[in-house]
C-alpha positions as CSV (number, residue, x, y, z in Angstrom):
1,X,-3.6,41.8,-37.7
2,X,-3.8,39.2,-39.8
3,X,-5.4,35.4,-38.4
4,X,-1.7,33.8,-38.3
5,X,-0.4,36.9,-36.9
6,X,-2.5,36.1,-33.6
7,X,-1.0,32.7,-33.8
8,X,2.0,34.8,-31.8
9,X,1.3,35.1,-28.1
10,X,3.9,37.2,-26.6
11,X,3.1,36.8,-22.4
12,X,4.3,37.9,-19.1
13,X,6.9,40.9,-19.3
14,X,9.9,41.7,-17.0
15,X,9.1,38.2,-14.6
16,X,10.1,35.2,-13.3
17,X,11.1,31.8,-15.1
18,X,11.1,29.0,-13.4
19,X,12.2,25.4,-14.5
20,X,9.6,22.2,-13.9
21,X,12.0,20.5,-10.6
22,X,12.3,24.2,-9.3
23,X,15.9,24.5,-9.0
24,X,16.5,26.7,-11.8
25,X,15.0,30.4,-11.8
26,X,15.7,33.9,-13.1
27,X,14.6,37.4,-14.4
28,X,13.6,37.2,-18.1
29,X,12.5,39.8,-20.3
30,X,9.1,38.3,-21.5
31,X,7.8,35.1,-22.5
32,X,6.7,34.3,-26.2
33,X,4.5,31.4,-27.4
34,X,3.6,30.4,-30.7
35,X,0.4,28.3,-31.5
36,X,-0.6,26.2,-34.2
37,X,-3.0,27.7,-37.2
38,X,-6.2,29.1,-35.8
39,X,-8.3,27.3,-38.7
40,X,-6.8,23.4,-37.5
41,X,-4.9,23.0,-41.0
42,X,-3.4,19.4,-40.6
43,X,0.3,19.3,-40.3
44,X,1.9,19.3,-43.3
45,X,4.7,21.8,-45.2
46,X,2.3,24.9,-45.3
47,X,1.2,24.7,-41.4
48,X,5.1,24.3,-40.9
49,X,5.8,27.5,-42.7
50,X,3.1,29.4,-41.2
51,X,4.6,28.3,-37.6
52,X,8.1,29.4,-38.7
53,X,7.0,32.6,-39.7
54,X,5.7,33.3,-36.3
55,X,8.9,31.7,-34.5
56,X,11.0,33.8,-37.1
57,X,8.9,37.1,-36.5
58,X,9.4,36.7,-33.0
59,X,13.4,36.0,-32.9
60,X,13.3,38.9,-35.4
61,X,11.4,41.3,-32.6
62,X,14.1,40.1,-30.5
63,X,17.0,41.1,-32.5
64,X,15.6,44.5,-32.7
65,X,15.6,45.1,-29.2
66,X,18.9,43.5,-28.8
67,X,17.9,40.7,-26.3
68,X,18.6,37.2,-25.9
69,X,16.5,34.9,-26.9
70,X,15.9,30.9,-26.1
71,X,13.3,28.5,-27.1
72,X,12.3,26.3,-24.4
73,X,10.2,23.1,-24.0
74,X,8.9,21.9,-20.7
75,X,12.0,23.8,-18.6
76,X,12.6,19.9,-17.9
77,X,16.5,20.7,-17.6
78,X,18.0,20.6,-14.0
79,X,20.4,23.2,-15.1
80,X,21.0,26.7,-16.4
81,X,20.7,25.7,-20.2
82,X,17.7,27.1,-21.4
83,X,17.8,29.9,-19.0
84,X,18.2,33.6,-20.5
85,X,17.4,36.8,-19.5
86,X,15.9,38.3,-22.7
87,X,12.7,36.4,-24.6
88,X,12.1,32.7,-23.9
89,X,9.9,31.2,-26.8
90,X,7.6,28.2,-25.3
91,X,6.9,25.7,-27.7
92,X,4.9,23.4,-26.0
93,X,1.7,23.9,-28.8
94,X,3.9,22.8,-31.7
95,X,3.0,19.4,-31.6
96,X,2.5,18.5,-35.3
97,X,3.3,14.6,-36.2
98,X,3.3,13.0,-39.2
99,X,5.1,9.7,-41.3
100,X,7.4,10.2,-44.1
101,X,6.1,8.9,-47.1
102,X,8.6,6.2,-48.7
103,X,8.5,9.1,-51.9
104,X,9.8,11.7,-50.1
105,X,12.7,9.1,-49.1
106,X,16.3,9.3,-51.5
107,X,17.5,6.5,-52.9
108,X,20.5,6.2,-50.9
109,X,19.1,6.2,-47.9
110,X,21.3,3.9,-45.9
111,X,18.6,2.5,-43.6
112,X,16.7,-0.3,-44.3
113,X,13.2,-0.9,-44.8
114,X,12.3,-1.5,-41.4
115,X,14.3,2.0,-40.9
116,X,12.4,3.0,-43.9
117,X,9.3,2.7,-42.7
118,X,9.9,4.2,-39.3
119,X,10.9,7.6,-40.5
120,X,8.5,10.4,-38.9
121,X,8.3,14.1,-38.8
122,X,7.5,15.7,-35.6
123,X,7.5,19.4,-34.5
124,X,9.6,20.7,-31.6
125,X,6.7,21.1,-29.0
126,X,5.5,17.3,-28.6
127,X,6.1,15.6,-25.1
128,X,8.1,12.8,-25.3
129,X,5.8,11.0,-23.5
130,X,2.8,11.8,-26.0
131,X,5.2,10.4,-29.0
132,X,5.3,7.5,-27.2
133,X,1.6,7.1,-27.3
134,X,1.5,7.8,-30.9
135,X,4.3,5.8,-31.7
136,X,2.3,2.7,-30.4
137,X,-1.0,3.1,-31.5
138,X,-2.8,0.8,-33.9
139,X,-2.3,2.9,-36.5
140,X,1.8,3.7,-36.4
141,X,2.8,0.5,-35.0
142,X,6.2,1.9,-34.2
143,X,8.2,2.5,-30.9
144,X,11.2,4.6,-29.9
145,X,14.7,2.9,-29.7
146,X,15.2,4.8,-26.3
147,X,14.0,6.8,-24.1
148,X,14.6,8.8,-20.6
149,X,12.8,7.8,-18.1
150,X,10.4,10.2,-17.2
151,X,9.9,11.6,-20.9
152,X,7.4,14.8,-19.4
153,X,10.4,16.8,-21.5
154,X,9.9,17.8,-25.2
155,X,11.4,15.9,-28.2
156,X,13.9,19.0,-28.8
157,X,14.1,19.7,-25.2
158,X,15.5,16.6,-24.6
159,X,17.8,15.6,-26.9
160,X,19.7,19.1,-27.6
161,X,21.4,18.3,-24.0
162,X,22.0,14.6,-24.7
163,X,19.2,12.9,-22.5
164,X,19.6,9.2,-22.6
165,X,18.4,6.1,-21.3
166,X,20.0,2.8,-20.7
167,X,19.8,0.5,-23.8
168,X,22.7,-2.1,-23.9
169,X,22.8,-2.0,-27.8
170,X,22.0,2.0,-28.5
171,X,22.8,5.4,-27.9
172,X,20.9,8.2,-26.5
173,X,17.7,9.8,-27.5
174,X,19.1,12.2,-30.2
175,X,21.1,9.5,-31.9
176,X,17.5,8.7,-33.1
177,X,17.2,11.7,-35.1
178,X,18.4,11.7,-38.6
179,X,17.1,15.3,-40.1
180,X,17.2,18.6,-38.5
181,X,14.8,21.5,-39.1
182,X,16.6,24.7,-37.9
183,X,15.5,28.1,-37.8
184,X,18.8,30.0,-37.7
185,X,17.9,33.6,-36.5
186,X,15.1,35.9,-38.1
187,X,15.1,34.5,-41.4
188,X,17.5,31.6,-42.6
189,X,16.7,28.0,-42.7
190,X,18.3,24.9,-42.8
191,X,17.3,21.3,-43.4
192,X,20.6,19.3,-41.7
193,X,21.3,16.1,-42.3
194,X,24.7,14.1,-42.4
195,X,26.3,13.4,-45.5
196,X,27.4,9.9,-45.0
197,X,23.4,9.2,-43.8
198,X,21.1,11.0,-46.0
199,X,17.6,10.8,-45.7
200,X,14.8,13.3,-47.4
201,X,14.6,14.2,-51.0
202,X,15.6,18.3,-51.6
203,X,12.1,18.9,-52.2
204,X,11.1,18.1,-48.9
205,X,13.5,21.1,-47.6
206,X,12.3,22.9,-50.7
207,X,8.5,23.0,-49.3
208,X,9.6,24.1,-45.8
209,X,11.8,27.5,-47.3
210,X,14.9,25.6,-46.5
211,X,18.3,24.9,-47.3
212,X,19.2,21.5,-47.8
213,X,23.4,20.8,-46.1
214,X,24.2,17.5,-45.7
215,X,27.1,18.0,-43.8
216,X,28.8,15.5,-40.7
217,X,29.9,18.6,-38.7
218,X,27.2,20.8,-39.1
219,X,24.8,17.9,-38.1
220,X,26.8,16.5,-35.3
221,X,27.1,20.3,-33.7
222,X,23.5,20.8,-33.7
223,X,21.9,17.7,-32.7
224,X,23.3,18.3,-29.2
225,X,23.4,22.5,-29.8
226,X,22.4,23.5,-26.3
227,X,20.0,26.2,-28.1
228,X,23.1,27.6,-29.0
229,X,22.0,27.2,-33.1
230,X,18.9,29.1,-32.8
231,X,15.3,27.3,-32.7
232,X,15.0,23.6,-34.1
233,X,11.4,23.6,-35.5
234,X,10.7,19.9,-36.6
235,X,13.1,16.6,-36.6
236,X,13.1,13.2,-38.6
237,X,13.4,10.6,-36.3
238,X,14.0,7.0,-37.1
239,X,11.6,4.9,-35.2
240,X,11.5,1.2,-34.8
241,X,8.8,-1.3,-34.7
242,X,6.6,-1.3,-31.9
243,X,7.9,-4.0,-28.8
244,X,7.0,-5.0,-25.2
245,X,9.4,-5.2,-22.5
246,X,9.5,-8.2,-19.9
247,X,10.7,-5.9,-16.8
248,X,12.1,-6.9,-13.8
249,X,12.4,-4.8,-10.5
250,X,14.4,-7.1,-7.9
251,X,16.6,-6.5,-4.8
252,X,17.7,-10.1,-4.1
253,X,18.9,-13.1,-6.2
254,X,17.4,-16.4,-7.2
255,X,18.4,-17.6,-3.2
256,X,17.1,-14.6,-1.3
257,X,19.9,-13.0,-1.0
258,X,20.1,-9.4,-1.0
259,X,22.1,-7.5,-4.2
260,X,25.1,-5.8,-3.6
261,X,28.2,-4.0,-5.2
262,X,30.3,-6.9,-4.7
263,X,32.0,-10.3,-5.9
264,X,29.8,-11.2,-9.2
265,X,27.0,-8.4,-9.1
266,X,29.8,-5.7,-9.1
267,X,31.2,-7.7,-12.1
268,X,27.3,-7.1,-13.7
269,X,27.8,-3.6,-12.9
270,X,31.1,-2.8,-14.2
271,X,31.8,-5.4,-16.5
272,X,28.5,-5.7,-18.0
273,X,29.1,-9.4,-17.1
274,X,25.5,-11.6,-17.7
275,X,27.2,-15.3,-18.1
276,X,29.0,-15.7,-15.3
277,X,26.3,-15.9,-12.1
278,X,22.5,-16.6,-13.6
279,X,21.4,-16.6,-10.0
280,X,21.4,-12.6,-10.4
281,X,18.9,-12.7,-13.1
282,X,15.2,-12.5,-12.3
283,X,13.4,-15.6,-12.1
284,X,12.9,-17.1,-15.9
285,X,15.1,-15.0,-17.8
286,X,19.1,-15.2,-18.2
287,X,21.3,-13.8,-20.8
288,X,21.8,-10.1,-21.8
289,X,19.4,-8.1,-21.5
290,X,17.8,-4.9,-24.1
291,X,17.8,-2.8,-20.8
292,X,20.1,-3.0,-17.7
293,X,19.9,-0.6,-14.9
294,X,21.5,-0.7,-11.0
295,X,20.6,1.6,-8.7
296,X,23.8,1.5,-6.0
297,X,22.7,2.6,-2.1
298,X,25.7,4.3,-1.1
299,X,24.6,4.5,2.5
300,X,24.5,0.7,3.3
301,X,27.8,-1.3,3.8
302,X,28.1,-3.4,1.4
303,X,26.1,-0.7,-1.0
304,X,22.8,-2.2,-1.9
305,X,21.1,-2.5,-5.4
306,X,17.8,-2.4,-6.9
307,X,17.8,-3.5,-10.3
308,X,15.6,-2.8,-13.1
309,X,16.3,-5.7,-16.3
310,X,14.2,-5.8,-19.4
311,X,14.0,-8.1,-22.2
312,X,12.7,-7.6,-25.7
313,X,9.8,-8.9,-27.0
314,X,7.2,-8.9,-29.7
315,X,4.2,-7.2,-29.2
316,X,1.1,-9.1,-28.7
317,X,-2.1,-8.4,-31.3
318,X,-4.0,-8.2,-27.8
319,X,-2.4,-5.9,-25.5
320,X,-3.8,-2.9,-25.0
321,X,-1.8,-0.6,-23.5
322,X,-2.6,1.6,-20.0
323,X,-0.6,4.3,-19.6
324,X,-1.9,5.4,-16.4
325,X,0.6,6.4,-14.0
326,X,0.6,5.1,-10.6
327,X,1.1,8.2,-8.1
328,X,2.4,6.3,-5.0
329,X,4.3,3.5,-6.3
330,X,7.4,2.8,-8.9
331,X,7.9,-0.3,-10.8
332,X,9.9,-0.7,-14.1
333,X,10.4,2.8,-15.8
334,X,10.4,4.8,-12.5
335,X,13.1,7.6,-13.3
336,X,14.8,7.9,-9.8
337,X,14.0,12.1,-9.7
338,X,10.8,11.3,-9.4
339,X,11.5,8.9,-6.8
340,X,13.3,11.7,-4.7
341,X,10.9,14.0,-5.2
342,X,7.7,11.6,-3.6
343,X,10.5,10.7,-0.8
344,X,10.9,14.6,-0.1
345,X,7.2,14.4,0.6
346,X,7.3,11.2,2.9
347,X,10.5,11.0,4.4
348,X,12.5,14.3,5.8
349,X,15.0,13.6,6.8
350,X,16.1,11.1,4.3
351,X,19.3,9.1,5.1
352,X,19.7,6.4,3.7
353,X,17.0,7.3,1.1
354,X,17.2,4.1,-0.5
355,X,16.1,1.6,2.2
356,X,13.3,3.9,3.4
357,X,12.1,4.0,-0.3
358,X,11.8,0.0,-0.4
359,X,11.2,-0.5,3.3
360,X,7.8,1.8,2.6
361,X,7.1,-0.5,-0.4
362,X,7.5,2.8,-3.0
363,X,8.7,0.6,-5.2
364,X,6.8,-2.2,-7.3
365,X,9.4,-5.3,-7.0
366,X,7.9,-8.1,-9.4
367,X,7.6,-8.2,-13.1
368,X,5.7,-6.0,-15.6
369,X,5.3,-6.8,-19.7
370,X,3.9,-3.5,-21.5
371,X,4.7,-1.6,-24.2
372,X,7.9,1.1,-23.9
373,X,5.7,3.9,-23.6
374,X,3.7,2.6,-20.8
375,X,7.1,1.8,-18.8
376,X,8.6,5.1,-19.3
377,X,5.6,7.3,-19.0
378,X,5.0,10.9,-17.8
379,X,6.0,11.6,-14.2
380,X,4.2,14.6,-13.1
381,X,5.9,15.8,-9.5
382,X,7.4,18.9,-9.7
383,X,9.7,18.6,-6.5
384,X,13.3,20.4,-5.7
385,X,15.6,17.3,-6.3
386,X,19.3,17.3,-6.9
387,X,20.8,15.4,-9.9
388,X,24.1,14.8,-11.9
389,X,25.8,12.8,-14.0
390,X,29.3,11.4,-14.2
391,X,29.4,9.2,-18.2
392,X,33.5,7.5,-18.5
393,X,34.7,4.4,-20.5
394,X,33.1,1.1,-19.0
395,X,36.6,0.2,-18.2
396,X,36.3,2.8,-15.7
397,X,33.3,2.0,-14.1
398,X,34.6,0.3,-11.1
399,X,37.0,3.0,-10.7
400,X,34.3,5.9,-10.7
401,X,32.2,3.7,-8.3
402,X,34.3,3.4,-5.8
403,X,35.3,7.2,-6.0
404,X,32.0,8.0,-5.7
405,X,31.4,5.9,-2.6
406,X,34.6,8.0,-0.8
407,X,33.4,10.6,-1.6
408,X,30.1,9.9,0.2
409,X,32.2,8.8,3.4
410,X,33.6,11.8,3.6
411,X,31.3,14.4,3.0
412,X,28.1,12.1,3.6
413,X,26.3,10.4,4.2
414,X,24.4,12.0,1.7
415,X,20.4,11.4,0.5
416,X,21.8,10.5,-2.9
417,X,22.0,7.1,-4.9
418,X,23.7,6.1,-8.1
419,X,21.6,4.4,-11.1
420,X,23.5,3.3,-13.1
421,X,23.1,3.5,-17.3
422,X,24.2,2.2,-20.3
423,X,25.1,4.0,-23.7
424,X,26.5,3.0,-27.2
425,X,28.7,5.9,-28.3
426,X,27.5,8.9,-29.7
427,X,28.5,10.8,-33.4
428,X,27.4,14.2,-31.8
429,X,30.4,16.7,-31.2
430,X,29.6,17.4,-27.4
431,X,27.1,14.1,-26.9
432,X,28.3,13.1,-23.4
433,X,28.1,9.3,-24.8
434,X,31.8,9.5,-26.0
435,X,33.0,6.0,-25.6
436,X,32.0,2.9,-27.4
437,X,30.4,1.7,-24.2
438,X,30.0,4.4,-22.3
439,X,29.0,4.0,-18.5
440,X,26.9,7.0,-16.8
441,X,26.2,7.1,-13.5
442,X,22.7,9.4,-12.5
443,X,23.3,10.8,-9.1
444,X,20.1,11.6,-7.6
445,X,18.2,12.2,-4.4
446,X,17.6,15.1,-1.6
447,X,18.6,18.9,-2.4
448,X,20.5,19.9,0.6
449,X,24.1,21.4,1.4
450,X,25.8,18.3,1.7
451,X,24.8,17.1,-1.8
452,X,25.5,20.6,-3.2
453,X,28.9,19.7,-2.0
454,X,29.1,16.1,-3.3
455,X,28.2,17.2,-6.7
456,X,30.6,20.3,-6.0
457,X,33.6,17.5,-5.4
458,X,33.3,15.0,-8.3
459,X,35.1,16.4,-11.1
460,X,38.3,17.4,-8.9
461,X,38.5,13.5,-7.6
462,X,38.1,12.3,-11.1
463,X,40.5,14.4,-12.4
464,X,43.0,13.3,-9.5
465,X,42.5,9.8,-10.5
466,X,43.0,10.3,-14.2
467,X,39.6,9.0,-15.0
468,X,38.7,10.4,-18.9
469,X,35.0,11.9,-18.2
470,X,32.1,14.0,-19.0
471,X,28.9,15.3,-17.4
472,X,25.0,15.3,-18.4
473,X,24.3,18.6,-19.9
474,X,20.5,19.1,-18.7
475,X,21.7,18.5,-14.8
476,X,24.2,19.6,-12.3
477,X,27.9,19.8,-13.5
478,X,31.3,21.2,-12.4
479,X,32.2,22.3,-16.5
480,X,34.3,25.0,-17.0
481,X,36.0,26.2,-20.6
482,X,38.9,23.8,-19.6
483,X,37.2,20.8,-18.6
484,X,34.7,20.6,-21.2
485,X,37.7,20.9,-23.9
486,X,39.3,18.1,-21.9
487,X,36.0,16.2,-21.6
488,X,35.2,16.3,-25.2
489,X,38.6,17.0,-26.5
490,X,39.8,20.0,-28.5
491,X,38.7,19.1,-32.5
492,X,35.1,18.4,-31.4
493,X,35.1,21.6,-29.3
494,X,36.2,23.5,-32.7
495,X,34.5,21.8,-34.6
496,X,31.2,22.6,-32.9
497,X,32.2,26.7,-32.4
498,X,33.2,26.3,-36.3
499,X,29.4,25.0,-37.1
500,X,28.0,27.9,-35.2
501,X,30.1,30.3,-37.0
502,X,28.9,28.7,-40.3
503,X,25.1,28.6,-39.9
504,X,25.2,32.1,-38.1
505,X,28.0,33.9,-39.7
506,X,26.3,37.4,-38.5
507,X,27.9,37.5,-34.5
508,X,25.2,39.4,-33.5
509,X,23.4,36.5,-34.1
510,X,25.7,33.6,-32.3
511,X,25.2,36.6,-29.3
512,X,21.4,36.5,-29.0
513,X,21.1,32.5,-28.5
514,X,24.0,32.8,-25.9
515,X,23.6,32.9,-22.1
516,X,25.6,32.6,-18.8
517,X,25.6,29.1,-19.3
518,X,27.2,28.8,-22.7
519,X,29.7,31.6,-21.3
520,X,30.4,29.6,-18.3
521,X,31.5,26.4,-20.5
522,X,33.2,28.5,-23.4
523,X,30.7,27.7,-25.7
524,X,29.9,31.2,-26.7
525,X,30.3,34.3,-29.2
């Protein structure tokens, strides 16, 4: 066996997989890892291709046994989508990082140089949360545009099923990426990026054994792919200089008074309305903000809110940032999964959840300035939580709100709360940010059989109300074949089935990166 040979770790055989919040599970056939070179050679095209050999000879012992297979990050997803019940491939090692030199860069790139100069190759194993830290250090000088909040999930993990944050003037986390590496089945590769936004020279695809497409559709299928493509071994991502954030966690207004979903404040929430009442900005700051984010109480009449708002601002030659991560305490960046999964620990039972969290000072209310990576850090709980996602037009978002709060009359209450997020449409064929401002509310809280049924009765009283909607991918959903056709519309569906066709034309193939959960949404062979 040969030294990069033993860079393959196949592991346990015939056992259990279990996701990080511990409400996914199932039987898989083994688990496979693949490590970086045994002799440290620096990240560059010939540690790539020794990696992809070892991914590819592993999908290729796969295909000769006729099993599924799926590449996984962290198992970070609430739901079923990494799950299979052949070969799971962990690719947590893989965490190579590196710029792009301006060389490798064509000439019509459409960016500019501020783009330009935050264009970095990273490999499908890095934490979010590490990026972060690398991003910002003294050396990079860059930041991502967006983020999740709790950012323990992988850079591929995460942005194959949409993840996003809640960033008035951007998209979500994969609308960041500009170049795909993908390794499609036991030997073809393909370096995607869009035609209308091309980035790398051909010889940068060249030195990875790659085929350069520059293709809209083929891009736009796989940068949200669901696994469903095979295994994306590195992106290009298109950083941005690196920032601080002025947060704000409040719960009342300038005159003490408590937040709630009503007159002006449910005009912020819905309307994304930050002129007409200054008295709900935090003290010193007014005008719109980079990031907005409500979090609705649904078991307090009039429905309580907790806001996080940040503003922009230039980072400081003398801030150092700490990236330490209180255990007992949220401020700014808290990711509200996290929230429910210390509450679990604290408060059982837990109705209303929200005003036992602030009553038992969980939360940091105040003001924070640091760096994007030290908001949205690592949270490390691994607690059974429940969480879903409804995403409609902004002109809806009053409409879904109010839904959402019958609903909780009549099966509740239930130990949930809604945060509310903000997302600039998406180019991705099944990207759950469809709408030019697209409004997502994250349901989250307490695992337990009445929010099992909540989650159970939201796409049946959307539908009844004719709101257009879609659902968060990596969490709980109600999608079936029709409704994610009617979510995401017929041509995109096609369109995405088409590109799997295209970059594996063998069906056999398309068959071993399916599972029960592409099946269940009519996404597969």
């Amino acid at each position: 066996m040969s030294d990069d040979e033993t860079m393959l770790k196949p592991g346990a055989v015939n056992t259990t997989w279990e996701n990080w919040h511990e409400t996914v599970s199932g039987q898989i056939a083994g688990m496979d890892a693949v490590l970086p070179p045994p002799d440290g050679q620096d990240y560059g095209a010939e540690m790539i291709n020794r990696c992809t050999r070892q991914i590819q000879r592993s999908i290729a012992s796969a295909k000769v046994r006729q099993i599924p297979y799926k590449a996984i990050g962290r198992g970070w997803s609430l739901s079923e989508a990494p799950l299979t019940d052949g070969i799971m491939l962990n690719t947590a090692a893989l965490t190579g990082k590196k710029r792009i030199h301006h060389t490798q860069v064509v000439p019509e790139y459409r960016g500019d140089l501020t783009d330009k100069r935050g264009l970095c190759l990273v490999q499908c194993g890095n934490y979010v949360s590490e990026l972060n830290r690398w991003l910002e250090n003294s050396t990079q000088r860059l930041s991502f545009k967006t983020t999740g909040a709790a950012n323990g999930q992988t850079i591929v993990g995460a942005t194959s099923a949409g993840t996003h944050g809640s960033v008035l003037d951007f998209g979500a986390m994969h609308d960041q990426i500009v170049s795909i590496h993908l390794l499609a089945g036991d030997t073809a590769q393909f370096w995607l990026e869009r035609a209308s936004y091309p980035v790398v020279k051909e010889s940068v695809a060249t030195a990875f054994g790659a085929t350069l497409i520059r293709d809209n559709d083929l891009f736009n299928a796989v940068v949200v792919g669901l696994g469903a493509f095979g295994v994306i071994h590195n992106v290009v991502i298109e950083a941005r200089p690196r920032f601080l954030v002025d947060a704000h966690n409040y719960d009342k207004d300038r005159n003490g008074n408590p937040l709630t979903y009503q007159g002006t404040m449910r005009d912020r929430v819905s309307q994304l309305d930050f002129a007409s009442d200054t008295s709900l900005d935090p003290a010193g700051r007014s005008g719109k903000p980079y990031f907005f984010q409500p979090i609705i109480n649904p078991n307090t009449s009039p429905p309580e809110i907790l806001v996080t708002q940040m503003y922009e601002e230039p980072w400081k030659d003398d801030h150092v940032p700490d990236y330490t991560i209180e255990e007992n305490s949220f401020g700014p960046g808290y990711d509200f999964i996290t929230v429910a999964g210390r509450a679990l620990d604290l408060f059982q039972p837990l109705v209303p959840m929200f005003s036992n969290l602030v009553a038992s000072q969980m939360f940091n209310l105040g003001r924070q300035k640091r760096s994007w990576g030290e908001t949205f850090g690592y949270k490390s709980l691994r607690t059974k939580v429940a969480s879903g996602t409804v995403a409609v037009p902004l002109d809806r978002a009053d409409d879904t709100i109010e839904i959402l709060l019958q609903l909780n009359r009549d099966i509740g209450p239930v130990p949930l709360v809604f945060g509310c997020r903000y997302v600039k449409k998406s180019s991705a064929l099944l990207a759950f940010n469809r709408w030019d401002a697209t409004f997502v509310v994250s349901i989250d809280g307490v695992h337990n059989d009445d929010s099992t049924d909540f989650f159970d009765a939201i796409p049946a009283a959307m539908e009844a109300a004719n709101i257009p909607f879609t659902q968060h991918w990596g969490k709980t959903h109600g999608y079936t074949p029709e409704r994610v056709r009617a979510a995401y519309g017929d041509n995109a569906v096609d369109k995405w089935l088409a590109a799997r066709r295209e970059l594996l034309p063998n069906s056999a193939d398309r068959k071993m990166f399916d599972n029960d959960y592409l099946r269940e949404c009519g996404l597969a062979e």
